[in-house]
Structures are given as C-alpha cells and as structure tokens.
mmCIF file of the C-alpha atoms, coordinates in Angstrom:
data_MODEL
# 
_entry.id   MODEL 
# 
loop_
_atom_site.group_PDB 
_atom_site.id 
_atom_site.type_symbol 
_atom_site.label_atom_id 
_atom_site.label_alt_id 
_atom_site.label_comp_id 
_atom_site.label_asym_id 
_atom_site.label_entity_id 
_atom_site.label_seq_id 
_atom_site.pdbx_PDB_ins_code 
_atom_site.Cartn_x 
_atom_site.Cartn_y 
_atom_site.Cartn_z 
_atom_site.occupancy 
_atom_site.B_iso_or_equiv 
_atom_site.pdbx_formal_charge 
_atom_site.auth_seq_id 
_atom_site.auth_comp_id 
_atom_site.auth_asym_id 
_atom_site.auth_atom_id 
_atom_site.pdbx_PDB_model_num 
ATOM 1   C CA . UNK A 1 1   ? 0.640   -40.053 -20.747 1.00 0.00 ? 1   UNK A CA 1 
ATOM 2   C CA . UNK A 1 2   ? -1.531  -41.033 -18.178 1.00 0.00 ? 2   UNK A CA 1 
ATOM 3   C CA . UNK A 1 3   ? -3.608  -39.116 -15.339 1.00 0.00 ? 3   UNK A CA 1 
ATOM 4   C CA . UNK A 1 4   ? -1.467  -40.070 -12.480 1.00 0.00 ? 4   UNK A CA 1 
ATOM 5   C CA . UNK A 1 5   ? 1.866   -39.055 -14.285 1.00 0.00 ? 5   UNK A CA 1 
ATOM 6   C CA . UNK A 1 6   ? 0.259   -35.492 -15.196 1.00 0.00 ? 6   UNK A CA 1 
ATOM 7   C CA . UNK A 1 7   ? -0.962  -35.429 -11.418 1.00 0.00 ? 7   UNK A CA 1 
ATOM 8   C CA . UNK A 1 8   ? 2.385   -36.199 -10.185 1.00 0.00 ? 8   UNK A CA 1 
ATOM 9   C CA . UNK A 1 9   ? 4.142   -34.062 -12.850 1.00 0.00 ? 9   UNK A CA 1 
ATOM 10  C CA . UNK A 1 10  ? 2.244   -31.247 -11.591 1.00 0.00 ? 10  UNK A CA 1 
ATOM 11  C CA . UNK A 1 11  ? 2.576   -31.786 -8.210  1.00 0.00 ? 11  UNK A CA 1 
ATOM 12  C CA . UNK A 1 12  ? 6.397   -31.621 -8.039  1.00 0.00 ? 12  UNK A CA 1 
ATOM 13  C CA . UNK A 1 13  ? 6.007   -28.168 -9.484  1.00 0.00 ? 13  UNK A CA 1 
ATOM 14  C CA . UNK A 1 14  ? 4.359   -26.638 -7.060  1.00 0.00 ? 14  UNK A CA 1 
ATOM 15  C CA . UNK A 1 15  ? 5.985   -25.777 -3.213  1.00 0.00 ? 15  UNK A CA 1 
ATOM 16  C CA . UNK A 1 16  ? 4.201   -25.684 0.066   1.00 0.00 ? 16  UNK A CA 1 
ATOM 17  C CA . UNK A 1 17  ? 4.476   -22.553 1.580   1.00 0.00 ? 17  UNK A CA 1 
ATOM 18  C CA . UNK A 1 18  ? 3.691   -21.365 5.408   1.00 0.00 ? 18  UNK A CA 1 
ATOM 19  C CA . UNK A 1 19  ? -0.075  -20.660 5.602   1.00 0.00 ? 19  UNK A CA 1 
ATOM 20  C CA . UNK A 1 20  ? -1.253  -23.890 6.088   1.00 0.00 ? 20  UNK A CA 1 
ATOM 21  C CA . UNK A 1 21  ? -2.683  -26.003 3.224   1.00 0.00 ? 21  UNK A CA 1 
ATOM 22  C CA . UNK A 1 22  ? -2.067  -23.068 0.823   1.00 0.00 ? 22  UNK A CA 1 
ATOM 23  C CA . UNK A 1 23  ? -0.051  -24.351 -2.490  1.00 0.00 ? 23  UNK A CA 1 
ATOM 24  C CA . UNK A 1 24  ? 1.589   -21.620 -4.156  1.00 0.00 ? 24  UNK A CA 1 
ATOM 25  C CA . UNK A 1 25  ? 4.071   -22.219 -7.438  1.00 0.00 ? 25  UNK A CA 1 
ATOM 26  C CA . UNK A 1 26  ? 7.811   -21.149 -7.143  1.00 0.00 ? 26  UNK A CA 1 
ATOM 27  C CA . UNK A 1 27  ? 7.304   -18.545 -9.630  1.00 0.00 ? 27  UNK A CA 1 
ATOM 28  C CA . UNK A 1 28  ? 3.917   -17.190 -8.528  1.00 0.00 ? 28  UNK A CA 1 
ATOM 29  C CA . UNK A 1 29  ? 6.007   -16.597 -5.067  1.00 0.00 ? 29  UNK A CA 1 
ATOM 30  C CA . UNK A 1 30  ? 8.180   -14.398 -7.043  1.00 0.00 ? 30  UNK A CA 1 
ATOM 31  C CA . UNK A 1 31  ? 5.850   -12.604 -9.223  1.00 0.00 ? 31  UNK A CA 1 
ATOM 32  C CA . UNK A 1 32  ? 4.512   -11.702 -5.708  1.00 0.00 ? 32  UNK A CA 1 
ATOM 33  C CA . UNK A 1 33  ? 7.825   -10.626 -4.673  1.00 0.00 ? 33  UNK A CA 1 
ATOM 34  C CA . UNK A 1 34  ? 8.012   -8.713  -7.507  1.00 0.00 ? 34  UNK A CA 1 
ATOM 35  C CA . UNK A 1 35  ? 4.614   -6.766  -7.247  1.00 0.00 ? 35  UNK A CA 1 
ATOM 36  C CA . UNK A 1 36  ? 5.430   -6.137  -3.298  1.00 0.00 ? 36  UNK A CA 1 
ATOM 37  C CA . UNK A 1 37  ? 9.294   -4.554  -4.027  1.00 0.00 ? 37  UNK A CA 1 
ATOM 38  C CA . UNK A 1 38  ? 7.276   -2.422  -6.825  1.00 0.00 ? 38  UNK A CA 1 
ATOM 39  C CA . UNK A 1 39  ? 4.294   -1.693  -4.432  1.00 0.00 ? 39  UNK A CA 1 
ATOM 40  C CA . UNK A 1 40  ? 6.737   -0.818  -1.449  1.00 0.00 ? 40  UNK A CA 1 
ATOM 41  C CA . UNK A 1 41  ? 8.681   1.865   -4.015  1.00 0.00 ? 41  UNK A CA 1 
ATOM 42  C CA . UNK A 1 42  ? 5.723   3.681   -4.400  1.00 0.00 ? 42  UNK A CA 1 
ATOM 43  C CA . UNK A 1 43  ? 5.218   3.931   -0.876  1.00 0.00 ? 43  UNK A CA 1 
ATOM 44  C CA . UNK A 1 44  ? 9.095   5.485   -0.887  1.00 0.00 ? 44  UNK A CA 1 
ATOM 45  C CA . UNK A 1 45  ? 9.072   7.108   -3.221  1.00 0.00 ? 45  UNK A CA 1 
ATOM 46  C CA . UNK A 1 46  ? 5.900   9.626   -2.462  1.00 0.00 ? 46  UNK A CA 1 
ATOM 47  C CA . UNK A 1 47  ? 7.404   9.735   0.992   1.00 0.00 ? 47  UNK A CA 1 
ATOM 48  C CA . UNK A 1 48  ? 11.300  10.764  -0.215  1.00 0.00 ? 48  UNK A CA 1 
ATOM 49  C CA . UNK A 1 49  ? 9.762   13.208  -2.907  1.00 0.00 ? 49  UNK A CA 1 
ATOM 50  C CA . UNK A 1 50  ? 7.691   15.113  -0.501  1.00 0.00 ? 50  UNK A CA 1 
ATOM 51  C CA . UNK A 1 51  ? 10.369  14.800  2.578   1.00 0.00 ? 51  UNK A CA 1 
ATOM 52  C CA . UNK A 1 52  ? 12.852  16.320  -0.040  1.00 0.00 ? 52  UNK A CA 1 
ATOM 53  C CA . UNK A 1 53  ? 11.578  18.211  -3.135  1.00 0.00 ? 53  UNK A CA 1 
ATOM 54  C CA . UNK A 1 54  ? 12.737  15.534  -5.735  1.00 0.00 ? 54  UNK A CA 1 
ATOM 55  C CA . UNK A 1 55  ? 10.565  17.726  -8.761  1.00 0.00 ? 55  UNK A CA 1 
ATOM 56  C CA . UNK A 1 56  ? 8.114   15.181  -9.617  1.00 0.00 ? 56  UNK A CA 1 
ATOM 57  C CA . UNK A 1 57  ? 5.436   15.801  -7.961  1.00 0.00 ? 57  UNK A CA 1 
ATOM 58  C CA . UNK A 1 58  ? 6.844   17.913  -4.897  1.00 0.00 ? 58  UNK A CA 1 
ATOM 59  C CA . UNK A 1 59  ? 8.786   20.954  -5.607  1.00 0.00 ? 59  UNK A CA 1 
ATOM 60  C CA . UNK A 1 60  ? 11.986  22.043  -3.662  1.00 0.00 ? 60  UNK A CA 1 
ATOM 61  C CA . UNK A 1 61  ? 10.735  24.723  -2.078  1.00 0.00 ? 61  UNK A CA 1 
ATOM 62  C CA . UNK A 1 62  ? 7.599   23.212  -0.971  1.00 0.00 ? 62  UNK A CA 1 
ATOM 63  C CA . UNK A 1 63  ? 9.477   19.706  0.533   1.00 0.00 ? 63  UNK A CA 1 
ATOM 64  C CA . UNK A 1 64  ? 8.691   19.029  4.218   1.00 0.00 ? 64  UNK A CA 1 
ATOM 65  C CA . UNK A 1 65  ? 12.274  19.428  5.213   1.00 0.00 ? 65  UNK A CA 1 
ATOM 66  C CA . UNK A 1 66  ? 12.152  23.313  3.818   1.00 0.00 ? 66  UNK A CA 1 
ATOM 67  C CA . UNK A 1 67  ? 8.713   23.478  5.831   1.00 0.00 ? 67  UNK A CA 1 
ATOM 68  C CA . UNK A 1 68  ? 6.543   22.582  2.879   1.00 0.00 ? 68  UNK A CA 1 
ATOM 69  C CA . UNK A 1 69  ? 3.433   20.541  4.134   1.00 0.00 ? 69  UNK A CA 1 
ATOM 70  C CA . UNK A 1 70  ? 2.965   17.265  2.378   1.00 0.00 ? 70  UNK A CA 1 
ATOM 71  C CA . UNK A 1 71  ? -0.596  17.538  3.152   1.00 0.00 ? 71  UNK A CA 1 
ATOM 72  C CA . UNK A 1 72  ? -1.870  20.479  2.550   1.00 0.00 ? 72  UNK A CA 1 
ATOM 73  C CA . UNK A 1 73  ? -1.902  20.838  -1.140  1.00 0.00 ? 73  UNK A CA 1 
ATOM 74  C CA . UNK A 1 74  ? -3.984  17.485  -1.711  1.00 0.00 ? 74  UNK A CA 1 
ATOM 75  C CA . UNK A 1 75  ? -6.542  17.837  1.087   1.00 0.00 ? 75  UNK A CA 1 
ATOM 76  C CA . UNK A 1 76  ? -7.330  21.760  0.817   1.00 0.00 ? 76  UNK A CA 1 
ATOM 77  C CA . UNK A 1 77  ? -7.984  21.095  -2.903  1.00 0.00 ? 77  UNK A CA 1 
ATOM 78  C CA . UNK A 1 78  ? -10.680 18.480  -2.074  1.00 0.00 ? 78  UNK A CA 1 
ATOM 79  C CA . UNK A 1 79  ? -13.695 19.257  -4.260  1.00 0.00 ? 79  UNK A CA 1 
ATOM 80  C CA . UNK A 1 80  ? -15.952 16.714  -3.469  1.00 0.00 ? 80  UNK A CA 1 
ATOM 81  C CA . UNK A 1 81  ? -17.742 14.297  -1.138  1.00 0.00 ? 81  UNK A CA 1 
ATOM 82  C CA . UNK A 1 82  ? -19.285 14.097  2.426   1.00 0.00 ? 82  UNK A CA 1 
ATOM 83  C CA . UNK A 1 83  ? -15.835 14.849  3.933   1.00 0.00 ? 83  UNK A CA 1 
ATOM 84  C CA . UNK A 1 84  ? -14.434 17.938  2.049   1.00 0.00 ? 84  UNK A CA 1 
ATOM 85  C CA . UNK A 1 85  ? -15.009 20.442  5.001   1.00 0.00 ? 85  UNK A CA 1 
ATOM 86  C CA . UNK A 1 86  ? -13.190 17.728  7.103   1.00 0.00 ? 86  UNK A CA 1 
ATOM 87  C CA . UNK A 1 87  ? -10.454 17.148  4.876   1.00 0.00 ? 87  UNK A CA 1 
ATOM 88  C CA . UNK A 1 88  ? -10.144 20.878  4.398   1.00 0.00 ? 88  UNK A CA 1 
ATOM 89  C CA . UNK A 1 89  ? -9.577  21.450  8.099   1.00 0.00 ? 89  UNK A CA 1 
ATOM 90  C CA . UNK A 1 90  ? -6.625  18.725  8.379   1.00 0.00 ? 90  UNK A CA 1 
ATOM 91  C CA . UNK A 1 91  ? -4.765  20.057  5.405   1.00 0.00 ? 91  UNK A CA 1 
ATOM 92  C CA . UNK A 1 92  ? -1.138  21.010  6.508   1.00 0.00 ? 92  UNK A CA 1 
ATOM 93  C CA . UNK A 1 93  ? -1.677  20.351  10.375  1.00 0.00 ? 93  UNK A CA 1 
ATOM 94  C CA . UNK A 1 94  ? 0.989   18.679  11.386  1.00 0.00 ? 94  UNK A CA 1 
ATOM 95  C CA . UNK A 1 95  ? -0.395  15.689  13.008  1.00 0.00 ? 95  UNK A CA 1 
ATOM 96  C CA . UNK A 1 96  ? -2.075  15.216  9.574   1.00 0.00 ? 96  UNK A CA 1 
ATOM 97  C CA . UNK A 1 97  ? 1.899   15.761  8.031   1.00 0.00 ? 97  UNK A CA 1 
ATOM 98  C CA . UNK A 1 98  ? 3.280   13.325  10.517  1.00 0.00 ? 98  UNK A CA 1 
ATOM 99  C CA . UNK A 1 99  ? 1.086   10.504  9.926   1.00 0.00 ? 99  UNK A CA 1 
ATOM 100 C CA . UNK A 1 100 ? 0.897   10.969  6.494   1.00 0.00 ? 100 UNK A CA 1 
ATOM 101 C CA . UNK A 1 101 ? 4.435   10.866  5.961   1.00 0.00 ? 101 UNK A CA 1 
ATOM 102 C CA . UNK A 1 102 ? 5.363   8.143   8.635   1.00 0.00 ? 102 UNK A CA 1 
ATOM 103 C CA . UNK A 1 103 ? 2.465   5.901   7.218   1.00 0.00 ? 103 UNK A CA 1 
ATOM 104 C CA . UNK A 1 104 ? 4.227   5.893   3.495   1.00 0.00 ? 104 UNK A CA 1 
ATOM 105 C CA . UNK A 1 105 ? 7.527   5.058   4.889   1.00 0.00 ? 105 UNK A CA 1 
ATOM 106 C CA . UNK A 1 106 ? 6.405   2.548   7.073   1.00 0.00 ? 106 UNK A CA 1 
ATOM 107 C CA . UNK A 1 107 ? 4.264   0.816   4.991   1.00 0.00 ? 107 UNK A CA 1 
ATOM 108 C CA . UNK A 1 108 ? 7.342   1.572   2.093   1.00 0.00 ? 108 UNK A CA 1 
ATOM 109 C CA . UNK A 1 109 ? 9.814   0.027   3.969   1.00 0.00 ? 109 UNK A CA 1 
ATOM 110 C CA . UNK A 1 110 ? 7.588   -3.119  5.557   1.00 0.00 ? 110 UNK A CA 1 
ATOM 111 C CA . UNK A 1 111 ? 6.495   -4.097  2.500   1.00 0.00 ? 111 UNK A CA 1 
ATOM 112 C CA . UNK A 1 112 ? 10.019  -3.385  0.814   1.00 0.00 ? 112 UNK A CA 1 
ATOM 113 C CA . UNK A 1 113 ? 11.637  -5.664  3.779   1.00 0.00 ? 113 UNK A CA 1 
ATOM 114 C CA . UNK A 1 114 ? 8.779   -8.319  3.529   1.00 0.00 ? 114 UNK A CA 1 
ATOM 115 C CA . UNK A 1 115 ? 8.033   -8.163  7.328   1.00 0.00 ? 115 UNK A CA 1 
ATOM 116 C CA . UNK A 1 116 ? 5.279   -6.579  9.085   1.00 0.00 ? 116 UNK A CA 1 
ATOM 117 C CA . UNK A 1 117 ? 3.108   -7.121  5.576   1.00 0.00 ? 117 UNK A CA 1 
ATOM 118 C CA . UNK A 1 118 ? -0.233  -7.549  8.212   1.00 0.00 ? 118 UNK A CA 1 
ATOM 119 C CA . UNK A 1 119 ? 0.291   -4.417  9.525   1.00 0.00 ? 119 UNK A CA 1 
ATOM 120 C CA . UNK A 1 120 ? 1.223   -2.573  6.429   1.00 0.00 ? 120 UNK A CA 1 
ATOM 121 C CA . UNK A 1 121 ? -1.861  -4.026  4.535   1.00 0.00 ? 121 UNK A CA 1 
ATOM 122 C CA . UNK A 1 122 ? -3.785  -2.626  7.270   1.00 0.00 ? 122 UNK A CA 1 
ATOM 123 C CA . UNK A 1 123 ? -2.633  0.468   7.551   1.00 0.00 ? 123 UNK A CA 1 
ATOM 124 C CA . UNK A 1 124 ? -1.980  1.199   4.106   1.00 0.00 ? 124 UNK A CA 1 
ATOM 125 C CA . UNK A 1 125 ? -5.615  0.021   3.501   1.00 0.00 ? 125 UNK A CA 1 
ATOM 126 C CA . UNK A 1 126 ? -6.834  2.943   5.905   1.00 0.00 ? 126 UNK A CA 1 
ATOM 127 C CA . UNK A 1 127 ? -4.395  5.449   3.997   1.00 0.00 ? 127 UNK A CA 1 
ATOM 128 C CA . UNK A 1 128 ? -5.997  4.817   0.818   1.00 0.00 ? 128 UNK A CA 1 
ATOM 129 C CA . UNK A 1 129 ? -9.625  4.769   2.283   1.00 0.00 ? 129 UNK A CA 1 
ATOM 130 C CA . UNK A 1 130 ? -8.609  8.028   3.263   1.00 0.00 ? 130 UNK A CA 1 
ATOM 131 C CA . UNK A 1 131 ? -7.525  9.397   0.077   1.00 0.00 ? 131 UNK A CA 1 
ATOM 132 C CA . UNK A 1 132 ? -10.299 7.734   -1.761  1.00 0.00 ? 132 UNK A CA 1 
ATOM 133 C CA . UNK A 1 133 ? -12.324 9.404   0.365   1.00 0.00 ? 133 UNK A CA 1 
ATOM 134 C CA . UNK A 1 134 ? -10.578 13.047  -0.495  1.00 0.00 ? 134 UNK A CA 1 
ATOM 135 C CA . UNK A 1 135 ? -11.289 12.089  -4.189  1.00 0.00 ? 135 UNK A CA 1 
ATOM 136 C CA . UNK A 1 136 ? -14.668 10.364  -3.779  1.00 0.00 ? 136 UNK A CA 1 
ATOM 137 C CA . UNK A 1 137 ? -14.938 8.656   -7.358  1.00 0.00 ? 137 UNK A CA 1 
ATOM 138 C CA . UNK A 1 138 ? -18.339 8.668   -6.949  1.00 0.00 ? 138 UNK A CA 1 
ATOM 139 C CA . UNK A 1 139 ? -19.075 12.280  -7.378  1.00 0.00 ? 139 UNK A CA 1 
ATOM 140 C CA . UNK A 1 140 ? -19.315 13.463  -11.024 1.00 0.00 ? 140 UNK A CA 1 
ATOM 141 C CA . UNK A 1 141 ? -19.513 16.805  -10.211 1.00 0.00 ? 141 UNK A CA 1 
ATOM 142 C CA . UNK A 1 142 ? -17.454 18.601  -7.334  1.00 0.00 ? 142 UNK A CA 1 
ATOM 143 C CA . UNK A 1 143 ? -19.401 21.164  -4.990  1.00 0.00 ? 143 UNK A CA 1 
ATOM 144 C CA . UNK A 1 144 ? -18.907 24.102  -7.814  1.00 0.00 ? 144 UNK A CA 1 
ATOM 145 C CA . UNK A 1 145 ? -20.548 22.168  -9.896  1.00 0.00 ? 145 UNK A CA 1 
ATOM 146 C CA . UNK A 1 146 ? -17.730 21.262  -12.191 1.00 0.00 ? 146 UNK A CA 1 
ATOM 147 C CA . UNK A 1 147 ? -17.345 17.557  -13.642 1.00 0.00 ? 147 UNK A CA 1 
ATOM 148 C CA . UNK A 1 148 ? -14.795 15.692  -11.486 1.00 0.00 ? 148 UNK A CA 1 
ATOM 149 C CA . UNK A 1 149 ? -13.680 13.495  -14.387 1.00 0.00 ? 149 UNK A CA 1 
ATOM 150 C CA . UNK A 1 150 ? -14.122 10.617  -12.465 1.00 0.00 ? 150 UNK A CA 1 
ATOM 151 C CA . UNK A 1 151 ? -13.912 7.547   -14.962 1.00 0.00 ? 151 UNK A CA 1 
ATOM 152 C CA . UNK A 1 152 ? -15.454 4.245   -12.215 1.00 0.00 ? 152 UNK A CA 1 
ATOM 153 C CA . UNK A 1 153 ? -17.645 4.895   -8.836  1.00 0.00 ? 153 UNK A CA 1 
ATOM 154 C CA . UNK A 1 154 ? -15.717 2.187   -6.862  1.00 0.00 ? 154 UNK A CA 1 
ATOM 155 C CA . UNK A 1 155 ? -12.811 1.125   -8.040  1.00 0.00 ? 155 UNK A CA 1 
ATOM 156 C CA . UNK A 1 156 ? -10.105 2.958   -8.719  1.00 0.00 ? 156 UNK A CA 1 
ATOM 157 C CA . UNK A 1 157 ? -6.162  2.881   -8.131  1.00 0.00 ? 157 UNK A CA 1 
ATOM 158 C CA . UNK A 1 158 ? -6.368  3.660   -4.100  1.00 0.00 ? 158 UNK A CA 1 
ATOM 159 C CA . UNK A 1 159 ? -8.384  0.014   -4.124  1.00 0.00 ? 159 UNK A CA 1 
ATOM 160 C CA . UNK A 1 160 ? -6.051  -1.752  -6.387  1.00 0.00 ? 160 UNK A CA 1 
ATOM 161 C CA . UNK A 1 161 ? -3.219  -0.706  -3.826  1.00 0.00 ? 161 UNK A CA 1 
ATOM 162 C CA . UNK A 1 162 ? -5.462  -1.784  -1.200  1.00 0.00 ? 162 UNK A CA 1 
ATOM 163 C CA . UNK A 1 163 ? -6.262  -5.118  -2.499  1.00 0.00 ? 163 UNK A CA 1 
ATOM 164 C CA . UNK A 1 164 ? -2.544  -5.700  -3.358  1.00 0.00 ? 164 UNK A CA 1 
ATOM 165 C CA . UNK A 1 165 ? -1.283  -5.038  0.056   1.00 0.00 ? 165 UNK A CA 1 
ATOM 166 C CA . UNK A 1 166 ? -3.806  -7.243  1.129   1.00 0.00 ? 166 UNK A CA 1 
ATOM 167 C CA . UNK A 1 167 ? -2.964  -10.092 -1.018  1.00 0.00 ? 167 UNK A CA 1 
ATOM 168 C CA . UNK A 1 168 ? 0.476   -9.414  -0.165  1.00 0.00 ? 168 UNK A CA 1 
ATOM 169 C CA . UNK A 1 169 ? 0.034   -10.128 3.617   1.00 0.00 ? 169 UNK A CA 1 
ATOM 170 C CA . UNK A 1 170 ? -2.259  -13.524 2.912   1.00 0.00 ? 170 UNK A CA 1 
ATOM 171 C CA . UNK A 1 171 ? 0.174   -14.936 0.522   1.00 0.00 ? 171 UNK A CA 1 
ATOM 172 C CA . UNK A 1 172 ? 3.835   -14.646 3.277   1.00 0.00 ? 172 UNK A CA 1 
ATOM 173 C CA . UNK A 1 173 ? 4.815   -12.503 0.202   1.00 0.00 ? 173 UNK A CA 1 
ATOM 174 C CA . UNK A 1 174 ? 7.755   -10.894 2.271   1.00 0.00 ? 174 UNK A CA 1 
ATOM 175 C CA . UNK A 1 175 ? 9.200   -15.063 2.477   1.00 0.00 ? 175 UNK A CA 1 
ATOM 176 C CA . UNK A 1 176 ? 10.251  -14.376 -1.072  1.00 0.00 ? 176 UNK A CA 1 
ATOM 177 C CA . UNK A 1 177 ? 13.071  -12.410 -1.285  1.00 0.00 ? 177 UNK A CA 1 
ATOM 178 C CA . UNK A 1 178 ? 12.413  -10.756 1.711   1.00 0.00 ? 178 UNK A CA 1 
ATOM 179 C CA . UNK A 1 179 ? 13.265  -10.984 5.302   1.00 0.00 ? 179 UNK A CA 1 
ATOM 180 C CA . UNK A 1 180 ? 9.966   -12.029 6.069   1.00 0.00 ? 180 UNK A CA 1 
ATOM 181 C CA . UNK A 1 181 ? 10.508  -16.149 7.059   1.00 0.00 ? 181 UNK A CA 1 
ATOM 182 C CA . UNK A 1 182 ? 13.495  -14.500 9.280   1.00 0.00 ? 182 UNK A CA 1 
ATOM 183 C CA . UNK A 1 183 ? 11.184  -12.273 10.863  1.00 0.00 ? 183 UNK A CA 1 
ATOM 184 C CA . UNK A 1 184 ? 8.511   -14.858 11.440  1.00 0.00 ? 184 UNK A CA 1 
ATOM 185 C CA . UNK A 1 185 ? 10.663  -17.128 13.341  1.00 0.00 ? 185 UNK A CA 1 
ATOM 186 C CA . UNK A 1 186 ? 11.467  -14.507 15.823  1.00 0.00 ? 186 UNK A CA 1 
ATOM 187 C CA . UNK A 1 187 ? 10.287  -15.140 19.277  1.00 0.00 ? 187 UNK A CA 1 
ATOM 188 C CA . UNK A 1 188 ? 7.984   -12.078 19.806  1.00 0.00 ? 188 UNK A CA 1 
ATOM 189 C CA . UNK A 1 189 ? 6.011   -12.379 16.547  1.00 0.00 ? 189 UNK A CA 1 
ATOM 190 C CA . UNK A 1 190 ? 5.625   -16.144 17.223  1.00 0.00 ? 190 UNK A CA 1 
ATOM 191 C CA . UNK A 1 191 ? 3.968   -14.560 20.066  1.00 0.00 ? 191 UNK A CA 1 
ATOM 192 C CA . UNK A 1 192 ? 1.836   -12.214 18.443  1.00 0.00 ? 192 UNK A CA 1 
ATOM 193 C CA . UNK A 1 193 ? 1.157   -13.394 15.095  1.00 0.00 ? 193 UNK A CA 1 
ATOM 194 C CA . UNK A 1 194 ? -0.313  -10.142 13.987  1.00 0.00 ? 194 UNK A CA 1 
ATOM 195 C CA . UNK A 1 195 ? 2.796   -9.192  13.705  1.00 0.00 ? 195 UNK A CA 1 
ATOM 196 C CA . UNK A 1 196 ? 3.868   -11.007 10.662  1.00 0.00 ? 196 UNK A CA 1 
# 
C-alpha cells in the first residue's frame, strides 16, 4: 500500500468543521458531544437538586424553593485560604443564591443546547475559580489547624470542568448534536461572534 493511498485513505476520514483550518474526525465530534451533554447534566443537576431538595446532596427542607440557601452551607464552611472571611460573608445572601443558581442553569442548559458554549466556558470558568478558591487545594491545613485532605495543589476537578468547557467552546462542540450550527447562522450572533 503506498504513501499516497494511506494519505488519501486517511483523509476521507476526517470532516472539516467551522473554525477555520481545524480538522476534527466524525467521531471525535461526537465523543465531544458526548462529554458536553454529560458536562451540561452536572450543571442541572446541582442546580434542580438544590432548587428542589432531590436528597442527594440537598435535603427537602433545606431546597431554595422551601427557603433553603444553596449557598450558605458550602461557603460558611470554608476552612481555608486568603478568601475564607470573604466567602464567609457571602454565604446565603441572596445575590450570592441568585447567581449561583442562575450560573448552573445557564451554563447547564447552554452547554446542554450546544449554543452559547463561549459564554458558558467563560462563565462557568469564573464559577469554578470561585469554588476552587472556597476549597483552596493548596492549603494542607485549614485555619484550625486541621489537615484539609487535599490530595494535588493545582489541579483538581473545578479545573478539569474548567478546561472541558473550554475545549468545548474551541472545538463548535454544540454543532454536534446540538443546536449550535442553527444558532450560529442566526443574524445577531453573526454579528457578535462572542456569542457562539
């Protein structure tokens, strides 16, 4: 078999896709499909458990619709780091509550939908800077004195999420089983491209 056959062989395999130049194979479009769906239900998820008390990791009584606040029990228990007197003072205000909770649906149902990715990798970047802030993996003891249990300095799961929404956005992940090409072709975010 020779070079040029393989070249061509391989080259029929693989689809262009929006971003200019970029080459991305059918099935790596829908393993990214894939990972944004299961990304975007996380996202959900957190936000329908604490709107409602589902019992996983909000309880009834304490769901934001029975005037739990989704905040408060994550940011007053902050035990470490430059901000924990900061995040301390947020905890259950409802500003804090209402951005919390809009951010994971929006960023739940963009990246569920496939459209508005940009924004929802930027915004859902800043959420988890935020919470990796509240848990500051690099602290291996918290202000008591107490081992955090911290197991890496940098990277941990609020990053991964970052870097996937991220990847999500650069790679038109929302054209794959998603409304995203639909949305793209729509005359106000041909305008203003940030939009897609």
């Amino acid at each position: 078999m020779s070079t040029s056959h393989i070249q061509h062989t391989a080259a029929n395999h693989l689809e262009r896709v929006e971003a200019p130049g970029s080459m991305l194979t059918r099935t790596a479009a829908k393993a990214l499909a894939v990972v944004r769906y299961a990304t975007g239900f996380v996202f959900l998820w957190a936000f329908a458990d604490k709107l409602l008390g589902l019992g996983y990791s909000t309880p009834s009584a304490k769901a934001w619709i029975n005037g739990g606040n989704p905040t408060k029990g994550f940011l007053s228990s902050v035990k470490a780091g430059p901000l924990e007197s900061a995040f301390h003072s947020m905890a259950g205000t409802w500003w804090a509550n209402a951005l919390f909770m809009f951010g994971l649906l929006g960023v739940g149902l963009a990246l569920i939908a496939g459209v508005g990715l940009r924004i929802a990798a930027a915004s859902g970047t800043l959420m988890m800077a935020m919470m990796w802030l509240a848990e500051f993996p690099p602290a291996q003891h918290t202000s008591a004195g107490a081992p955090t249990g911290s197991t890496n300095p940098l990277t941990d799961y609020h990053f991964i999420y970052a870097a996937v929404m991220i990847a999500l956005a650069a790679a038109y992940a929302g054209h794959t089983w998603g409304l995203g090409r639909l949305w793209a072709k729509l005359p106000f975010v041909q305008r203003n491209r940030w939009l897609i």
